[in-house]
C-alpha positions as CSV (number, residue, x, y, z in Angstrom):
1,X,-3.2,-18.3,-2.6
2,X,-6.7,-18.0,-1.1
3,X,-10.0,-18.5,-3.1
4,X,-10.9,-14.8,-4.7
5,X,-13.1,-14.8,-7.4
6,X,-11.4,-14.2,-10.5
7,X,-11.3,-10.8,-11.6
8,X,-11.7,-11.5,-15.2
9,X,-15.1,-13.1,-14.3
10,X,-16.1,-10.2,-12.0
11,X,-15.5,-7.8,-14.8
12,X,-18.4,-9.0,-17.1
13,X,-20.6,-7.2,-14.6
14,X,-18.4,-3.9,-15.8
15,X,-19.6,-2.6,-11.9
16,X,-16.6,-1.2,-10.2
17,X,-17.9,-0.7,-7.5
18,X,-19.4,-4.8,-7.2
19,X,-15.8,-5.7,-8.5
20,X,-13.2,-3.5,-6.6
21,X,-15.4,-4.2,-3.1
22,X,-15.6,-7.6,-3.9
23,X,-12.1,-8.3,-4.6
24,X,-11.2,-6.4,-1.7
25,X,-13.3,-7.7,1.5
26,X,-12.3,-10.9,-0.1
27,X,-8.9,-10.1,-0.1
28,X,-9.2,-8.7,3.6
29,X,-11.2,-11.5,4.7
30,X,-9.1,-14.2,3.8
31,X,-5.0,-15.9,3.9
32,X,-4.1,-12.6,4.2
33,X,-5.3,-11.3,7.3
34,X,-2.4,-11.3,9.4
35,X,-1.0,-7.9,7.3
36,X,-4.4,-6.5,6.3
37,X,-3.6,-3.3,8.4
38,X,-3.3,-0.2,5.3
39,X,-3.3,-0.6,2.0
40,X,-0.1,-2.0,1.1
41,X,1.4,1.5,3.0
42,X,2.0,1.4,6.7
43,X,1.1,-2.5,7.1
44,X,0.8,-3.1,11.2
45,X,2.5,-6.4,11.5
46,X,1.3,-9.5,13.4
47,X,2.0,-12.6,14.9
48,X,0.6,-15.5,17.2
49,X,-0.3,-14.4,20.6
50,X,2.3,-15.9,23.5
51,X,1.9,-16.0,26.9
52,X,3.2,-13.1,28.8
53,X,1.7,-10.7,26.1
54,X,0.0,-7.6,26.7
55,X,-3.4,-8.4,26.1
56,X,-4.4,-4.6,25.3
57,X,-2.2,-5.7,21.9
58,X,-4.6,-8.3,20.9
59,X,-6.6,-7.8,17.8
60,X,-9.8,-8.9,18.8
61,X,-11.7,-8.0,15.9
62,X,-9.6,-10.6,13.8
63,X,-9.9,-13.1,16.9
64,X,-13.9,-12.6,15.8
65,X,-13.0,-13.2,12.4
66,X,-10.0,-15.9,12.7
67,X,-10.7,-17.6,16.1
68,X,-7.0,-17.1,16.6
69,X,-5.1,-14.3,18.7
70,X,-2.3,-12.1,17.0
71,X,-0.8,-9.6,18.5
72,X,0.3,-6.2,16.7
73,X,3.7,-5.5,16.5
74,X,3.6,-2.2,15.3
75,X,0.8,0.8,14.0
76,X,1.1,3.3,12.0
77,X,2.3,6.7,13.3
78,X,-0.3,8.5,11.4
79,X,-2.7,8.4,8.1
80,X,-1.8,8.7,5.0
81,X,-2.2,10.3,1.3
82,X,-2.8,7.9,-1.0
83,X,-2.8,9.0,-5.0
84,X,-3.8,7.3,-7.9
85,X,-2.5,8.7,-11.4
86,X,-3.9,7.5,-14.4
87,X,-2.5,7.5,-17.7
88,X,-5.9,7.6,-20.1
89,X,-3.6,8.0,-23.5
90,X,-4.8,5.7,-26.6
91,X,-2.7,3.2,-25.9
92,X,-3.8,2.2,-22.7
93,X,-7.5,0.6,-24.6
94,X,-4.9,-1.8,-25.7
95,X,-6.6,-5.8,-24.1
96,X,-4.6,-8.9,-24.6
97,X,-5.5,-10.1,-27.9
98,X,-6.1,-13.7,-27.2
99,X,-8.8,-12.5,-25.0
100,X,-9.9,-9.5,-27.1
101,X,-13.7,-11.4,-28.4
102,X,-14.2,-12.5,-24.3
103,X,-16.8,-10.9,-22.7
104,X,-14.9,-9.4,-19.9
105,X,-11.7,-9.1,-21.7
106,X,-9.3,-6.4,-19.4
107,X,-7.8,-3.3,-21.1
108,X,-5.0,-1.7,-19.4
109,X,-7.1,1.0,-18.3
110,X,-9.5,-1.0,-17.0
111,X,-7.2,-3.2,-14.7
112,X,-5.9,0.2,-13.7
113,X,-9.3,1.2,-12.5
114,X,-10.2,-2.0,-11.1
115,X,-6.7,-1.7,-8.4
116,X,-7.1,1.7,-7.9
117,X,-10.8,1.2,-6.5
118,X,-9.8,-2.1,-4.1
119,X,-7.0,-0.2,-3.1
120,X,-9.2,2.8,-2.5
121,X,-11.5,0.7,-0.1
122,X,-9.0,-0.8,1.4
123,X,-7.5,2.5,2.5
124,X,-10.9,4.4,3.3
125,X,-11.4,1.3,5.8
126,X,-8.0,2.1,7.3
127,X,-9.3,6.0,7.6
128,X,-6.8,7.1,4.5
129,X,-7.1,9.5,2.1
130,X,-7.3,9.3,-1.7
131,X,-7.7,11.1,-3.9
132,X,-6.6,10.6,-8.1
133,X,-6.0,12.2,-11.5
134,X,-7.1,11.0,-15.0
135,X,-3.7,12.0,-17.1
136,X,-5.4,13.2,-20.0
137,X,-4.5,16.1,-22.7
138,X,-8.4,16.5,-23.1
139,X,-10.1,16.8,-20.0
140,X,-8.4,16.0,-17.2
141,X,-10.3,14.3,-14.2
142,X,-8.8,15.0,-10.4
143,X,-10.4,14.1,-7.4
144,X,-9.0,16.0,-4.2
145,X,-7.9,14.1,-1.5
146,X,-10.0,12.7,1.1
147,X,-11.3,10.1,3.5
148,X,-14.5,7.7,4.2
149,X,-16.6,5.5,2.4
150,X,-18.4,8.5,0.5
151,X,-15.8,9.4,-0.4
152,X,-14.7,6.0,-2.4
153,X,-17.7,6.6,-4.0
154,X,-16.9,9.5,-5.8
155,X,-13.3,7.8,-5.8
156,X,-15.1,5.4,-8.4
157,X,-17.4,8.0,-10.2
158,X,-14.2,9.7,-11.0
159,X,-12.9,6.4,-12.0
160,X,-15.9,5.8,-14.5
161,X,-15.4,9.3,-15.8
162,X,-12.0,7.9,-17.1
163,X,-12.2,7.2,-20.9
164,X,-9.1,5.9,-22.8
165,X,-8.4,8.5,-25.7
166,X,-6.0,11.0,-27.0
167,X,-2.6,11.9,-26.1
168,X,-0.5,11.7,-22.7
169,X,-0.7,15.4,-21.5
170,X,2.1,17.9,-21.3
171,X,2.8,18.4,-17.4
172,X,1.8,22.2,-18.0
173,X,-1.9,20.9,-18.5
174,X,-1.9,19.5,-15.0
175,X,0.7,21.6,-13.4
176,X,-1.9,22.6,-10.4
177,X,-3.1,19.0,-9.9
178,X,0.5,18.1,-9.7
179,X,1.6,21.0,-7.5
180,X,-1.2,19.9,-4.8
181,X,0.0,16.3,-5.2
182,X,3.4,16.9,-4.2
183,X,2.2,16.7,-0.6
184,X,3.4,14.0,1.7
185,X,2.2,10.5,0.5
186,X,2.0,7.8,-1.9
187,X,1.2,8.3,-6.2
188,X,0.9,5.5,-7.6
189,X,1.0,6.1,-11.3
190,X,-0.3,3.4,-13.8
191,X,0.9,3.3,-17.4
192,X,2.4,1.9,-20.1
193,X,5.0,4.3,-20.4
194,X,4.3,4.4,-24.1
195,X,4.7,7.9,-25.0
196,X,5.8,9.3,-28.7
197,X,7.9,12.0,-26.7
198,X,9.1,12.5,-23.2
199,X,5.8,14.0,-21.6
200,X,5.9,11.2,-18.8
201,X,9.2,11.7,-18.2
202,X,9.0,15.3,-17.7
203,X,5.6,14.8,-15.3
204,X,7.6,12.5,-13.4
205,X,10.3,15.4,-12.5
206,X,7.4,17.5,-11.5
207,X,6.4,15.0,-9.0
208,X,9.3,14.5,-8.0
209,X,9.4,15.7,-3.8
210,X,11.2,14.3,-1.0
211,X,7.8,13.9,1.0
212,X,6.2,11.8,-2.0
213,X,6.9,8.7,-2.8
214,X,6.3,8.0,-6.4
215,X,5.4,4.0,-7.7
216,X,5.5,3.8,-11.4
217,X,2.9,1.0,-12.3
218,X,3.6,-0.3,-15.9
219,X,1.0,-2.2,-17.0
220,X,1.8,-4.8,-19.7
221,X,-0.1,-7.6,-21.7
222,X,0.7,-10.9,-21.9
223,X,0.7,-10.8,-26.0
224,X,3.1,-7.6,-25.3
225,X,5.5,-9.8,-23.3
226,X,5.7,-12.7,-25.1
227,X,4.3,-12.1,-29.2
228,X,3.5,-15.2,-29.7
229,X,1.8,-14.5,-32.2
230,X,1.4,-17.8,-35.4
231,X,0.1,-15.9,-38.4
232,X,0.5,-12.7,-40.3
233,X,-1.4,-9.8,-38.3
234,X,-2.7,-6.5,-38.6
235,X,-0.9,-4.5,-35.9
236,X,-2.1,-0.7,-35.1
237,X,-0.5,1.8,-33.0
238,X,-2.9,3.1,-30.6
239,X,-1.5,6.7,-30.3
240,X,-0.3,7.6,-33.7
241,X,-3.2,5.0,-35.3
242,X,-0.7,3.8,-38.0
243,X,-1.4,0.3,-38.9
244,X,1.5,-2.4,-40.0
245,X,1.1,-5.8,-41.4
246,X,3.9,-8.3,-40.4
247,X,4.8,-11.6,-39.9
248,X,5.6,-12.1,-36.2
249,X,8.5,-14.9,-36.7
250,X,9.6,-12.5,-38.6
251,X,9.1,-9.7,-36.6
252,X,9.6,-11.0,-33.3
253,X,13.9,-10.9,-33.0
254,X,13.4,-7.0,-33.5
255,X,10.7,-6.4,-31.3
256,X,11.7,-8.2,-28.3
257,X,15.3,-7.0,-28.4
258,X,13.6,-3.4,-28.9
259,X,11.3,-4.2,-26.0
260,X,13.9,-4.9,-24.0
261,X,15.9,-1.5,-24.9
262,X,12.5,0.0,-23.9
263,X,12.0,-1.7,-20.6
264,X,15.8,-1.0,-19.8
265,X,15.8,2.3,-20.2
266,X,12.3,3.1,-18.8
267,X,14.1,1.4,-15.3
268,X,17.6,3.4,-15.6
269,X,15.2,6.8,-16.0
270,X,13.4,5.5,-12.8
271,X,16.1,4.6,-10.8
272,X,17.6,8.0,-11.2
273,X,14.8,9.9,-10.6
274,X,14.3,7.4,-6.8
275,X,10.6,5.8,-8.2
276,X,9.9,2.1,-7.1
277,X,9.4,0.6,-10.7
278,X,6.7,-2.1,-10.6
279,X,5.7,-4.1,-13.3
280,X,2.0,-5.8,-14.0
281,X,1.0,-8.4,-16.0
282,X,-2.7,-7.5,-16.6
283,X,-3.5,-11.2,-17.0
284,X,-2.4,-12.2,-13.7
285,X,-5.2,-12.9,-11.1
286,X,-5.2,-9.4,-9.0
287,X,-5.1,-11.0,-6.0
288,X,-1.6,-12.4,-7.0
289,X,-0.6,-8.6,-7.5
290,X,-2.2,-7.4,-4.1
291,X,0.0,-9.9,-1.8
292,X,2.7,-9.2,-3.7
293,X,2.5,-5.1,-2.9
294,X,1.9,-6.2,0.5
295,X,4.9,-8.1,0.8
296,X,7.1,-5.2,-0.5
297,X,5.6,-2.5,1.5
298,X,6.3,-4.6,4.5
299,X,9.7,-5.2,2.9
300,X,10.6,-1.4,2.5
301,X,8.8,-0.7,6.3
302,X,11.4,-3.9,7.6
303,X,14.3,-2.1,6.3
C-alpha cells in the first residue's frame, strides 16, 4: 500500500474538494501509477520498457514522474460516461458508532461523497464525463453530464447540496434523470440498500440498459458487520425513527443470521438483474478501496 493520508484525518477539514483532490493526485502519484490511465474504467495497461519497443509507446510523462519507462499496452477506444447515484435516504447519516464522538467520524453519505469526488477528478483528468444524481424523495439533485475541471467543480457543489434525509424516492420522481442516464456508460450507485419497500429495486430495472453498466455500491459499517456491541443499547432506525432497546448478546444470533438473509438476497436480485455488486466497508482506508476497483476493472477489461 503506498503512504496516502488517511481519509478519516482528511475529513476533519469537511473540504471535499481539499479531500477528494488530495486523496486522488496522491493516489495518482504514487504505487499505483503503472494503471493510473481512467478511473477504474478503461485502465491503459503498462509494463517495463524492452528493447526493440516502439518508442512512440513510451509514456514519457510518467518517465518524468517515475524515472522509469513503461510502455502502453493498450488505450482506450474512446471517453466515457461516468455516473454517480446517490442514495440520500435517512439511513445513510448512519457513522460507525465506535467513532460516532470523533471529529471526523464518516457517515455513509459522506464516504459516498468523498469517492465520488476522487473518482470525479480522476476521470475529468482522463477528459471523462460525469455527471450524478442525489436519490432523494425531496428534492432531488442531478448534475448533467460533462467534462473538465470546472466542471468537477460543480461535480462537488452538487455533491455539498446532498443532505441525508427522508425517504428513498419512487423511480417515478426521477424517471427523466433516469431516462437521460440510460445512455452508454458507467452508474455507480452507492447505498445501503435499506429500503422499507422495493423502491431501489424497482429504480434498478429502470436503469437497467444494455449500453449501461450498473455497479451497486453498498456501503456498510463496521459496527453493522460485526455488532460487537458489550452493553445494552439504544438502537434507532433511521428511516422509520423507531427506537429499540436490546441486549446485543442477546440480540446478535438474530440479527446476523437476518443480515445475512439480507445480504443474500440483495446479491441473487443483482445477479439477475446483470449489476456488479460491490461491497464497502466505510472504515477501510479509501485508498485500499480505489486499488481494489482498479484491479477489477482491469480484471473485467482482461477478460
Amino acid at each position: 500500500m503506498n503512504n496516502l493520508l488517511d481519509v478519516k484525518a482528511l475529513s476533519r477539514s469537511k473540504d471535499l474538494p481539499f479531500v477528494a483532490k488530495t486523496l486522488a493526485q496522491g493516489f495518482l502519484h504514487g504505487s499505483h501509477a503503472s494503471v493510473q490511465r481512467g478511473v477504474g474504467i478503461e485502465f491503459s495497461q503498462y509494463r517495463a520498457y524492452e528493447p526493440g519497443d516502439e518508442l512512440a509507446k513510451v509514456d514519457w510523462k510518467l518517465f518524468g514522474r517515475t524515472d522509469k519507462y513503461f510502455v502502453r499496452e493498450a488505450e482506450r477506444e474512446s471517453d466515457t460516461n461516468l455516473w454517480f447515484a446517490i442514495d440520500s435516504s435517512a439511513s445513510m447519516a448512519h457513522v460507525n458508532q465506535a467513532y460516532k464522538n470523533e471529529v471526523g467520524a464518516l457517515s455513509k453519505l459522506y464516504f459516498a461523497k468523498i469517492l465520488s469526488a476522487t473518482m470525479g477528478y480522476i476521470a475529468q483528468q482522463q477528459g471523462d464525463n460525469v455527471g450524478c444524481l442525489a436519490l432523494s424523495s425531496v428534492q432531488p439533485v442531478f448534475l448533467p453530464l460533462m467534462s473538465g475541471y470546472k466542471h468537477w467543480q460543480r461535480l462537488l457543489l452538487s455533491l455539498n447540496k446532498i443532505k441525508a434525509g427522508e425517504h428513498f424516492p419512487h423511480y417515478q420522481h426521477v424517471y427523466a434523470q433516469l431516462q437521460t442516464m440510460r445512455s452508454s456508460g458507467i452508474v455507480f450507485l452507492f447505498s445501503d440498500f435499506y429500503q422499507t419497500h422495493d423502491e431501489i429495486y424497482q429504480l434498478i430495472k429502470q436503469l437497467n440498459h444494455k449500453d449501461l453498466e450498473v455497479i451497486a455500491v453498498q456501503l456498510e459499517a463496521n459496527d453493522e458487520v460485526e455488532f460487537d456491541f458489550d452493553d445494552v443499547v439504544r438502537f434507532q432506525d433511521l428511516e422509520s425513527q423507531d427506537e429499540y432497546l436490546l441486549s446485543p448478546k442477546v440480540a446478535k444470533k438474530s440479527y446476523m443470521e437476518n443480515r445475512g438473509l439480507f445480504n443474500q438476497q440483495l446479491q441473487v436480485f443483482l445477479q439477475k438483474n446483470g449489476l456488479t455488486h460491490w461491497r464497502i466497508n466505510i472504515d477501510l482506508p479509501i485508498d485500499e478501496i480505489l486499488h481494489q476497483f482498479i484491479q477489477e476493472r482491469q480484471r473485467v477489461i482482461m477478460k
